[in-house]
Structure formats: structure tokens, C-alpha cells
N, C-alpha and C positions, 0 to 999 in steps of 0.2 A: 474602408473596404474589408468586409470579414477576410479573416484566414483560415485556408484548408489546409488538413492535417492529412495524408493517408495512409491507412495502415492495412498489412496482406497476413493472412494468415493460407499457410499452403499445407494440405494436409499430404502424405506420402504412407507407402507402407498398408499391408491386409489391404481392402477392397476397394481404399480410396485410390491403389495405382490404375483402377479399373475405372477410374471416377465415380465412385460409390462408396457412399456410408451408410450406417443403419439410421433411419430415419430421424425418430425421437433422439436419440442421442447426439445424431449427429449436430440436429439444425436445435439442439440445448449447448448444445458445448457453442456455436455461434452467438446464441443468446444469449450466454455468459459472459464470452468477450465484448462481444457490444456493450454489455451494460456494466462492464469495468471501465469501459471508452466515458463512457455516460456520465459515472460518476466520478472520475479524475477531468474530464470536459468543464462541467458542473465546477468545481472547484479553480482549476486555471482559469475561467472564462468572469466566475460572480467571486472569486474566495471565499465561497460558504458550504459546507460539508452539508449535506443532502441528499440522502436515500430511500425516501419514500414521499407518495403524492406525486402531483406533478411539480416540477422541477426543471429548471432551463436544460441541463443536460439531454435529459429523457429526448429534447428533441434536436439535440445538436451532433448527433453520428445517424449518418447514414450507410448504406449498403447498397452494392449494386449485386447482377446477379452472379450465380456461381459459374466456374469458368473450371473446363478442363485442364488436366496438366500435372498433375493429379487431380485433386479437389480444391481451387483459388476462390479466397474468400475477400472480396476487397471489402474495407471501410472507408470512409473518410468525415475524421468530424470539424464544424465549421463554427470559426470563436469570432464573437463580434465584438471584444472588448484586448485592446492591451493591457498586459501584464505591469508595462505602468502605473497606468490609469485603476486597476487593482488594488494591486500590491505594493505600490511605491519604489520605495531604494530597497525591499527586501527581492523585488524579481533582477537584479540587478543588472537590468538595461536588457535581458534580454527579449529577444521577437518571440510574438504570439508562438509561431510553428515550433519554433526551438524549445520554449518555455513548456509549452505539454507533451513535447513528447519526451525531455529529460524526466519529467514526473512520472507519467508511465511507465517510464523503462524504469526507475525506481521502486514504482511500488508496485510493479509484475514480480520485479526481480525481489525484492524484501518477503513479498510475500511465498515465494520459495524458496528464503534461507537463501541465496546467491549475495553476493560480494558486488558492489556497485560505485568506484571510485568515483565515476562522472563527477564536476562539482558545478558544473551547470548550473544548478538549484541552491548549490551554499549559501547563499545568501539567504532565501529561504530556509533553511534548516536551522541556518546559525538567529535568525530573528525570534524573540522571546514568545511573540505574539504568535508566533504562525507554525514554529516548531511542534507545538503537539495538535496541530492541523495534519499533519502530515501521518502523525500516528493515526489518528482519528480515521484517513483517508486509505491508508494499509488496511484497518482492520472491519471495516467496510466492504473491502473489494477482497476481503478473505473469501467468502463465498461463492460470487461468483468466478473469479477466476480456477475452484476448485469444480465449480457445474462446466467452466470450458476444459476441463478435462474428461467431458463426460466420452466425450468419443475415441477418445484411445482404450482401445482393446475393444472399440466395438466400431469400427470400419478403420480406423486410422492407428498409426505404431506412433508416429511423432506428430507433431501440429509445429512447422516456421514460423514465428512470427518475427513479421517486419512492420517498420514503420518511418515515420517521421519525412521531409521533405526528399533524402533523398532512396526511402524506404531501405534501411539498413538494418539490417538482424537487432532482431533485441531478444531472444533467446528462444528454447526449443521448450516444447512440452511433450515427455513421454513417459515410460512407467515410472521411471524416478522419482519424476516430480509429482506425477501422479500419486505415488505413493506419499510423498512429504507431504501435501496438500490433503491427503486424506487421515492420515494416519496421526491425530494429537491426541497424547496421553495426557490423562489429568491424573496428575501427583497432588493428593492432597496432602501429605505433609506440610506442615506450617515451618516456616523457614523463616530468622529474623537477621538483617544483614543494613550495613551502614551504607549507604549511595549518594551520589550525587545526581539531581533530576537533571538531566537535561533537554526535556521537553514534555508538555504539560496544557491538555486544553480542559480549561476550567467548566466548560458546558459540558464536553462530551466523557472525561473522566480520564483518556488515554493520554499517556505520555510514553517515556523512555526514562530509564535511569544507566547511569554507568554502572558496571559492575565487575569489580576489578579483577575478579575470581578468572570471569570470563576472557577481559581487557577489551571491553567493547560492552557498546549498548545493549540494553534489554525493552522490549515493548511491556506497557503495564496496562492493564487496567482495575475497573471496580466497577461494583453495582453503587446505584444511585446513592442509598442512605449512605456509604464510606464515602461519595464524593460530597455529602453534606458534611458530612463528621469531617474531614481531612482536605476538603478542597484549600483551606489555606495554609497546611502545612507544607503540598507541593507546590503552591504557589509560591510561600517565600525560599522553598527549596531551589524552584526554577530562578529566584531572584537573586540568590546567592550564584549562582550557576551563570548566571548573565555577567555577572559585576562580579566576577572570578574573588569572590570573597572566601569562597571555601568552606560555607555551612554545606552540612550534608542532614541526609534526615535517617531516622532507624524504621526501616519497615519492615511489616512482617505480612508473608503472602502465603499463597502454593502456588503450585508451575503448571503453565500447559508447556508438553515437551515433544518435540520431532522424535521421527522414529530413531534414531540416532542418539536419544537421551539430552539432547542441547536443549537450553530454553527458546521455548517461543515466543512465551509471552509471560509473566508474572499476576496473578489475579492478588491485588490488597487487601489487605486483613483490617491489617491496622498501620499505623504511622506518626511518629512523634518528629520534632526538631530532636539531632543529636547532640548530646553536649559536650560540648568542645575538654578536650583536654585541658587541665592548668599548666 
């Protein structure tokens, strides 16, 4: 029997207290969220990263219609597959409902730069194969959750969102984040620093590396030719990194950076295995 997921977004603030937003903006910044629904659906439901064409997600979130109160946006998306049956011992026992909406509320919140203990998903993170799914999956939904910002400052001050069975906050969007979401500087200075990968999808190019500087992960990417050139240096990087052996690798990048000057994300340059110390 599929399982329903539901999720509310409640606009407040400028004209939506009136129950009104500005048209285009308003009913894009809805089509944003859905189609972050879509594509995190898509991946909990098949485990395969997917953003263009048609695709199982595209039609597994639905909407009902808009409800006063301010402005009540309901979704609900409907998964026909356990997380088991998936994902194995990586979804770690958990239920369909639980399993995507810990995911969402992860890569809402990642993709804001917000702090997400939950470990719902660890299992998931920490699995070798499915860890840079999860980058992959962030930097996909960089977009549109950037277009469901399209209507603050143009009928709306903040957007609630809630979600999951028993619809409980999963964070606010307002100029803040509005501005984080818009605002990525590209630092091209070339930077070359020693890491360990800790996640890594061989098709799509994204992972994460540790970086000590920071004490915490960094998202990376590359264009196509550096994933031909280098796909097996952060695979046995990720290999080391699994079997806590402690190879790290030396890469050299430039940064996209938040308004705040933090990394967002690391673009590859280049990339060797490093050599160990004698």
C-alpha cells in the first residue's frame, strides 16, 4: 500500500496576511518546492538521481488547492516502494514516511548552510555507495529551492514549511536565506590543500571532502573531463575513507562561497593520491 508523505508551506507577512501574492512569483516559488518534493521523492522512492525528462518523481507529489489563513499550500507526495526494498541495510529499517522526510529536511536545510543533527539517514550517509548520492541530490535541488524563494519580497516576508506525518516544522524561508540562496561568489583563486573524501558519486562528479581548516565537510564538484581524469583518485580516496585506512588525496580547486565568505561548495581542478609521510 503506497505511503503519503504531507508537507505545508504557510506563507505570512506583505499581502499574503490579505491572502494574496503577486502571481508569477508567487505560484514559482510553489513550483519550486514541489519540484524539490520531486526530486528528493524520485530518489527515496527508485534510489536514482534524476532531473530531467520524465521521471517517477515528476509524478509522485501532488497539491491540493490554496487555503486561506494567510496563504496554505499543501502537498502530499505518494512512495510506492520501501526503503528496504531500495536501499537495503543502508535505509536502516526505516518507514517510507520517516525515510523521505528525514531526506528533505536535510537537503532543504544543507542547501541553506543550516546545521542538521538528525541521524535518521546515517546509515545512508555513512554507506560508501550512496554517500555522494546524497551530494549529488543537494546540488540538484540547489535551484529550485532558490526559485521557492521567488516570493518573499514579492507578497510574502517568510514561507513555514512543514512537513512529514506528523507535519512539523522543517524551517522558515525569508530574506536571510533568501539572500544565502542567491548570493554565491565565485573565488577563482586556485587553492591546493590535503583531504580526506568522504563521499563521492562516480557518475555525477559530486562528493564531500573533510576539511580540517573548517572541521567539517565541504561539497565538491567538477566538470565531466576532471571526472574522466580523476574519477579514480576520489574513488580510492572514498576507499580509504570507508576502511578508515587514512589515505587522503591533494586537490586543487576554487570555491563557490556564501555571502558570509564560508565555502559552499569546492569546484576541482586537479587531484593526486597524497603521499604518506615516512
Amino acid at each position: 500500500m503506497p505511503a503519503i508523505v504531507p508537507y505545508r508551506l504557510k506563507l505570512t507577512g506583505d499581502t499574503a496576511d490579505n491572502h494574496q501574492f503577486q502571481g508569477y512569483d508567487g505560484y514559482m516559488a510553489l513550483a519550486g518546492f514541489a519540484w524539490t518534493l520531486s526530486l528528493v521523492a524520485n530518489y527515496a522512492d527508485t534510489g536514482k538521481i534524476r532531473h530531467r525528462g520524465e521521471f517517477e518523481g515528476r509524478h509522485a507529489v501532488m497539491a491540493k488547492a490554496l487555503e486561506e489563513g494567510s496563504i496554505i499550500a499543501d502537498f502530499f507526495v505518494k512512495l510506492t516502494n520501501k526503503p528496504s526494498d531500495v536501499f537495503g541495510a543502508a535505509a536502516g529499517g526505516a518507514e517510507s514516511e520517516n525515510f523521505l522526510d528525514a531526506l528533505v529536511r536535510r537537503v532543504i536545510k544543507r542547501n541553506l548552510g543550516q546545521e542538521n543533527n538528525d541521524q535518521s539517514i546515517g546509515r545512508l550517509l555513512a554507506d560508501r555507495d550512496r554517500a555522494g548520492d546524497f551530494e549529488a541530490l543537494v546540488a540538484i535541488t540547489e535551484a529550485p529551492i532558490r526559485q521557492a524563494h521567488s516570493v518573499i519580497g514579492a507578497g510574502a516576508d517568510e514561507i513555514l514549511i512543514s512537513g512529514g506525518i506528523n507535519i512539523n516544522p522543517i524551517t522558515t524561508f525569508n530574506n536571510n536565506t533568501k539572500d544565502y540562496v542567491k548570493q554565491s561568489i565565485e573565488d577563482l583563486q586556485e587553492i591546493t590543500k590535503s583531504f580526506s573524501v568522504s563521499a563521492f558519486n562516480a557518475n555525477s562528479g559530486y562528493g564531500s571532502v573533510f576539511d580540517q581548516d573548517y572541521r567539517h565537510v565541504v561539497p565538491f564538484s567538477m566538470k565531466q573531463e576532471k571526472l574522466r581524469q580523476f574519477r579514480q583518485v576520489f574513488s580510492w580516496g572514498l576507499d580509504q575513507y570507508s576502511n578508515r585506512t587514512g589515505g587522503r588525496i591533494n586537490a586543487t580547486f576554487t570555491r563557490i562561497l556564501a555571502m558570509d565568505g564560508c565555502p559552499k561548495r569546492y569546484v576541482i581542478l586537479n587531484a593526486e593520491r597524497a603521499i604518506a609521510a615516512s
